[in-house]
Structure formats: structure tokens, C-alpha cells
Backbone as JSON, one array per atom type, in Angstrom:
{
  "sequence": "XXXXXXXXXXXXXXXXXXXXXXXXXXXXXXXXXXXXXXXXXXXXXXXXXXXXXXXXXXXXXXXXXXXXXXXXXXXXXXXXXXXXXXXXXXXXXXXXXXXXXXXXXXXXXXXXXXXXXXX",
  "N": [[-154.58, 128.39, -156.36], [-151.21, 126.97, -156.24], [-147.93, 126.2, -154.58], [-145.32, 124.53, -154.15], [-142.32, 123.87, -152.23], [-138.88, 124.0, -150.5], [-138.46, 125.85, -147.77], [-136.18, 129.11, -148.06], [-135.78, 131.46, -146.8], [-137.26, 133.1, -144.18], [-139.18, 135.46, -142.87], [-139.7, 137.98, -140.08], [-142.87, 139.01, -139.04], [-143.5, 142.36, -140.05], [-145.11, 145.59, -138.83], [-146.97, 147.52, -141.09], [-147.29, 151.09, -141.08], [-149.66, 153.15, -139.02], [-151.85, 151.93, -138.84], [-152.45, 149.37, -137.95], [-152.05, 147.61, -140.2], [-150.77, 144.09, -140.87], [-147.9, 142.17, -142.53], [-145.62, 139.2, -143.34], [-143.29, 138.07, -144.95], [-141.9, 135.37, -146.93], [-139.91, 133.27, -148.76], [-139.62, 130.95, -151.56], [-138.14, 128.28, -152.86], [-138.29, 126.6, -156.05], [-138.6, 123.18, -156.63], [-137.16, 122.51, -159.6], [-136.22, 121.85, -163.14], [-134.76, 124.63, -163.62], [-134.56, 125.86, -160.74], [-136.9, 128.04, -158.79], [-137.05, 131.6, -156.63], [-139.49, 132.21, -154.88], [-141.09, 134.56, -153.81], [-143.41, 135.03, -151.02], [-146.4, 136.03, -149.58], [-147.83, 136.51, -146.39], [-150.41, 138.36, -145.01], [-152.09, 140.3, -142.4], [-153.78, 138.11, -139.95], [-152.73, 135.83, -141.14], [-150.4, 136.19, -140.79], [-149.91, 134.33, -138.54], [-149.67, 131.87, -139.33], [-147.12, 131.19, -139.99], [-145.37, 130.59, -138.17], [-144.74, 128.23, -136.97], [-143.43, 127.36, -138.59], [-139.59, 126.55, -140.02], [-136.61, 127.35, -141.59], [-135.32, 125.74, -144.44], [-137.21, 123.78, -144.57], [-139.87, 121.38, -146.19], [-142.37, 122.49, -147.72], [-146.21, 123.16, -148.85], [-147.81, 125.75, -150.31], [-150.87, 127.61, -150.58], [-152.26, 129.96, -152.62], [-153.06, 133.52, -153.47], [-153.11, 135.16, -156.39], [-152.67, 138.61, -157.1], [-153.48, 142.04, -157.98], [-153.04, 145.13, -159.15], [-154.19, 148.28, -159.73], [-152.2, 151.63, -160.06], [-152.41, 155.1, -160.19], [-149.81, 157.28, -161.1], [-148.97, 161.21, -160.07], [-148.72, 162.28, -162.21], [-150.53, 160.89, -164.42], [-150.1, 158.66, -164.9], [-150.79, 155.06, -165.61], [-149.32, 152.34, -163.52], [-148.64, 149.38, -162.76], [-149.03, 146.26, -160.18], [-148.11, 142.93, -159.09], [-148.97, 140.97, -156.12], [-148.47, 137.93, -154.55], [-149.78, 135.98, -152.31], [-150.24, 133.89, -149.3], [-151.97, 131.95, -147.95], [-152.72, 129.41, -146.84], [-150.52, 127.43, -145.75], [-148.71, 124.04, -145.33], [-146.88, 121.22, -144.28], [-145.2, 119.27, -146.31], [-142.89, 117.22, -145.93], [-143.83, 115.26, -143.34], [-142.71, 113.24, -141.95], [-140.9, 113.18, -138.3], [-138.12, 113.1, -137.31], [-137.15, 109.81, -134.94], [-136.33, 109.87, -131.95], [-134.2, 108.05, -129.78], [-133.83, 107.51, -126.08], [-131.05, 106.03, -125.33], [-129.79, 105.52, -122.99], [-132.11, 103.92, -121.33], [-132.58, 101.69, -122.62], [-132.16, 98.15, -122.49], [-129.07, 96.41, -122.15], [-128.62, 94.35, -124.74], [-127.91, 90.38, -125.59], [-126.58, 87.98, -126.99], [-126.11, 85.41, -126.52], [-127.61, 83.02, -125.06], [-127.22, 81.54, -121.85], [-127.87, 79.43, -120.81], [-128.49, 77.48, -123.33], [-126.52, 77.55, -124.87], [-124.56, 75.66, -127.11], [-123.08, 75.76, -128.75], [-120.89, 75.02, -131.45], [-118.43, 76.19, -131.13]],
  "CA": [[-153.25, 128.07, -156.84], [-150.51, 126.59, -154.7], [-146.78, 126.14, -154.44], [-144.72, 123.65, -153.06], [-141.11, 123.63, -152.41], [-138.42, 124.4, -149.65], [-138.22, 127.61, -147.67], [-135.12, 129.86, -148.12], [-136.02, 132.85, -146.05], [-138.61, 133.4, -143.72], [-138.7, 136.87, -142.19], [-140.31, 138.33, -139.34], [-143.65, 140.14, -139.2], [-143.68, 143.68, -140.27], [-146.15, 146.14, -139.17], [-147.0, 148.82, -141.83], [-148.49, 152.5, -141.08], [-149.88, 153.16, -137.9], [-153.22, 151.22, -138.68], [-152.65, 148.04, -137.55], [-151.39, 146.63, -140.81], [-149.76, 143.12, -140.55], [-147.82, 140.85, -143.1], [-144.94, 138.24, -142.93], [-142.7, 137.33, -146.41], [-141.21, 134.06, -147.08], [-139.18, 132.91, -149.69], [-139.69, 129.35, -151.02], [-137.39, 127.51, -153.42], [-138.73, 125.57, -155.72], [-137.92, 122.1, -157.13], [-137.57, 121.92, -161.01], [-135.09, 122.38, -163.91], [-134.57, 125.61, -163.45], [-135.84, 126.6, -159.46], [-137.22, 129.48, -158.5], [-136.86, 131.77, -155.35], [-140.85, 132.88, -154.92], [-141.24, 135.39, -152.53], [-145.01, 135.09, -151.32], [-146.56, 137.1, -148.19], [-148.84, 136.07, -145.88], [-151.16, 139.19, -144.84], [-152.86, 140.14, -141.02], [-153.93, 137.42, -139.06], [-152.23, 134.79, -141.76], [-148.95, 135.86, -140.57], [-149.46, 133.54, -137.06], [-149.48, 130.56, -139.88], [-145.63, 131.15, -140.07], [-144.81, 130.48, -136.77], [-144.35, 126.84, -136.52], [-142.38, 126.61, -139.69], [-138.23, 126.99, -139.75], [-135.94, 127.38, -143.17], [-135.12, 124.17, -145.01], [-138.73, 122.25, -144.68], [-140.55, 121.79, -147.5], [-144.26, 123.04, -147.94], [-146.71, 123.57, -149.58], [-148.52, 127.2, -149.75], [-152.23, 127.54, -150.94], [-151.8, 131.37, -152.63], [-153.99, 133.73, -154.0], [-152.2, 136.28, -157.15], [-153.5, 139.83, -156.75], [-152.91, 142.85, -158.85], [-153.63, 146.26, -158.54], [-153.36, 149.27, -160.47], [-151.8, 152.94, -159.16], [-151.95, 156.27, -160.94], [-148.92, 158.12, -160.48], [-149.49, 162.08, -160.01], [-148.85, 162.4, -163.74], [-151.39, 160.46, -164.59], [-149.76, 157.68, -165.48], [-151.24, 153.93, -164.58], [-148.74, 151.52, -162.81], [-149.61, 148.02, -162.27], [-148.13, 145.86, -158.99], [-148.82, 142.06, -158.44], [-148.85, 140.15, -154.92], [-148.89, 136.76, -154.93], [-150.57, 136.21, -151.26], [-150.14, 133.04, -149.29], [-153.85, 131.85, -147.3], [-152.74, 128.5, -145.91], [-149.41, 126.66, -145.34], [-148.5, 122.71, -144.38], [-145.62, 120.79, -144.12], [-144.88, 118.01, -147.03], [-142.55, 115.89, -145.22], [-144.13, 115.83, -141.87], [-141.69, 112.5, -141.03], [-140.22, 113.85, -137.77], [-136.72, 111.73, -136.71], [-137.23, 109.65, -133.9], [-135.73, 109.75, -130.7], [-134.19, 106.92, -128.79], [-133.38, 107.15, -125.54], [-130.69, 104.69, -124.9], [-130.11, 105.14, -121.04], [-133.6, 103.16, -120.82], [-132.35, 100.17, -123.29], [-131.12, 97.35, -121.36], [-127.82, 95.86, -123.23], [-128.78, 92.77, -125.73], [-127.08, 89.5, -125.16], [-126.53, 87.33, -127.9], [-125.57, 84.51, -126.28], [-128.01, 82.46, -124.32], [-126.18, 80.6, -121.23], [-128.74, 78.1, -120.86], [-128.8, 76.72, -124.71], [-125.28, 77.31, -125.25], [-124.22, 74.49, -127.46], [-122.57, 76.18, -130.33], [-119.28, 73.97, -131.45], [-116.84, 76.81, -130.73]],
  "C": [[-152.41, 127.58, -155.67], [-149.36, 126.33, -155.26], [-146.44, 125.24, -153.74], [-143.14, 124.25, -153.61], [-139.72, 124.24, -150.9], [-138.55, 125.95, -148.6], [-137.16, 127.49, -147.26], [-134.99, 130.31, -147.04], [-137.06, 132.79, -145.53], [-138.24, 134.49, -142.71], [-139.63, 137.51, -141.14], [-141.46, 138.78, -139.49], [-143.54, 141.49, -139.29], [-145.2, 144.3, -139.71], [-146.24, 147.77, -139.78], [-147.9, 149.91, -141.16], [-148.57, 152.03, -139.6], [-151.41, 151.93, -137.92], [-153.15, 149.72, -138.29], [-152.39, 146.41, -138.45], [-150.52, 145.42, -140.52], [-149.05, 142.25, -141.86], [-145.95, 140.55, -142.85], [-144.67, 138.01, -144.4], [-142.29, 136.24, -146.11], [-141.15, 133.37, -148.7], [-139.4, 131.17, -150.26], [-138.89, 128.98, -152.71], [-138.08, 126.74, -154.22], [-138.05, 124.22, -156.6], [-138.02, 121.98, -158.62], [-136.46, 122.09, -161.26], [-134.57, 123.51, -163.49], [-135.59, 126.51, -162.03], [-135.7, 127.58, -159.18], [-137.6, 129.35, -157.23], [-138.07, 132.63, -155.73], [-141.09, 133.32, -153.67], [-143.37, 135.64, -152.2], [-145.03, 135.71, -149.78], [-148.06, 136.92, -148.18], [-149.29, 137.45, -144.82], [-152.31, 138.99, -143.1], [-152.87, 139.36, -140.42], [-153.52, 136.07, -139.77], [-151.0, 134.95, -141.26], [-148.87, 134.92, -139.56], [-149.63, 131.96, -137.78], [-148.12, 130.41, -139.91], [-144.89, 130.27, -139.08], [-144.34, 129.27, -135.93], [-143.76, 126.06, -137.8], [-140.52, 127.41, -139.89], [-137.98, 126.87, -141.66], [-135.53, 125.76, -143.21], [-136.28, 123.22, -145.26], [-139.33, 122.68, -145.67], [-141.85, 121.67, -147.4], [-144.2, 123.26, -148.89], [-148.31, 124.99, -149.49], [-149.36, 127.22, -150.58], [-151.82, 129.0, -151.07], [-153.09, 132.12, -153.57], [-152.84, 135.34, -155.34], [-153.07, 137.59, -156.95], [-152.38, 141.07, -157.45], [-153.81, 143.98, -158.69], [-153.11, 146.91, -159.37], [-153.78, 150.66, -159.84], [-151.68, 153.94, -160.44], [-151.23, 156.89, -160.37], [-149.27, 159.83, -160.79], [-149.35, 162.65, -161.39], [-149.37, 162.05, -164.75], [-151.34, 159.01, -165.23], [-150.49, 155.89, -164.78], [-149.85, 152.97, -164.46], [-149.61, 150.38, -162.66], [-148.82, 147.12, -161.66], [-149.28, 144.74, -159.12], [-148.46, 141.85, -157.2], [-149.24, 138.82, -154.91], [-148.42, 136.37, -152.92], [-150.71, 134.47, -150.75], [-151.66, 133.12, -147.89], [-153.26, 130.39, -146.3], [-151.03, 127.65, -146.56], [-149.18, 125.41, -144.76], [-147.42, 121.84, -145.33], [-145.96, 119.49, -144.87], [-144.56, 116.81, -146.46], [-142.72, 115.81, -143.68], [-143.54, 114.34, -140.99], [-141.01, 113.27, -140.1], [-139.15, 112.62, -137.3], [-137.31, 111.42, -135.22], [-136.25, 109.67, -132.77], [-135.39, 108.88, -129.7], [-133.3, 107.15, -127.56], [-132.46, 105.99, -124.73], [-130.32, 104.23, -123.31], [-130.61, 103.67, -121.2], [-133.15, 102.1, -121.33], [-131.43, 99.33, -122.3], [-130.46, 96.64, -123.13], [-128.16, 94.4, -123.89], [-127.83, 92.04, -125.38], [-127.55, 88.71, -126.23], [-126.94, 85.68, -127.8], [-126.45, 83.97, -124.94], [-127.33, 81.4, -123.61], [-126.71, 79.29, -121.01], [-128.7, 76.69, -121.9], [-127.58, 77.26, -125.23], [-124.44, 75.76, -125.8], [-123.95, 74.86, -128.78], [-120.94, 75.18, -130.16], [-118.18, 74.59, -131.53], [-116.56, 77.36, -129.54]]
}
């Protein structure tokens, strides 16, 4: 499955428990009639996919849904999804260019040589 659409929020790494748990949320926006703010979370050694993306750019996240079910001590079953992001890349990967103008030497319109305009 996969997602596209802006990111909102993107939030630090967490680490859960003492064991070495790792994951990373992020929020992503997406583009329709009615858009939705989809909170997806990228798990252990997926969180260092984050790390070269800022809020506002728009991706698209490769995700996996995941569901689980908990008995509470009353014997009751509970059921929790995660909707689990695996790989991440950047839609509009146009970056603005950069012109140093220092370096430009100043245009001249007006050739002195072949100057023979009638004003």
C-alpha cells in the first residue's frame, strides 16, 4: 500500500522500554476532497529514513497496515491497528536553483561596433 501527500508533523525518534525499541511518527496530509491527517510510524532502523525529509514536502510512503489483538485482564479482546511506513521518497524532487550573481558579468545591449540604430 502507499500514501502520498504533504508532511504536517514529523517528530523525533522515541525510544520505548529499556530494550532498544525504536520508532519515529509522521503526519502526512493528504490531497483530496476531503484531506486527511495520516499519522504513520516508521519502526527501528526505518526511523534513519526520516532524516533527510523537513515539513511541507510532499512524499510518498510505501506502508504496511498491521493489527493486533490484546486481552485485557478481564478477558476481554481489544483490537489496535498500525499503519507502518517501510520506505519514503520525495515527489517533487525539483530543487530551486541557485544563481550566483557576483560571478555574472553585466549584459550590454548595445553593441558599439554595429551601432546604427536611427535614434
Amino acid at each position: 500500500m502507499e500514501i502520498k501527500g504533504t508532511i504536517k508533523v514529523l517528530n523525533e525518534t522515541q525510544s520505548i522500554g529499556g530494550n532498544g525499541f525504536r520508532k519515529r511518527e509522521v503526519v502526512i496530509t493528504t490531497e483530496e476532497q476531503y484531506p486527511q491527517h495520516i499519522l504513520v510510524e516508521f519502526i527501528q532502523d526505518k526511523c534513519d529514513l526520516l532524516d533527510n525529509f523537513v515539513v511541507s514536502q510532499e512524499v510518498k510512503i510505501d506502508l504496511n497496515l498491521r493489527g493486533r489483538e490484546w486481552i485485557n485482564p478481564e478477558g476481554v479482546a481489544k483490537y489496535f491497528n498500525a499503519i507502518q511506513g517501510w520506505r519514503i521518497e520525495l515527489l517533487n524532487s525539483e530543487q530551486p536553483t541557485t544563481i550566483n550573481m557576483s560571478k555574472l558579468e553585466p549584459a550590454s545591449f548595445i553593441d558599439e561596433k554595429d551601432n546604427d540604430l536611427p535614434f
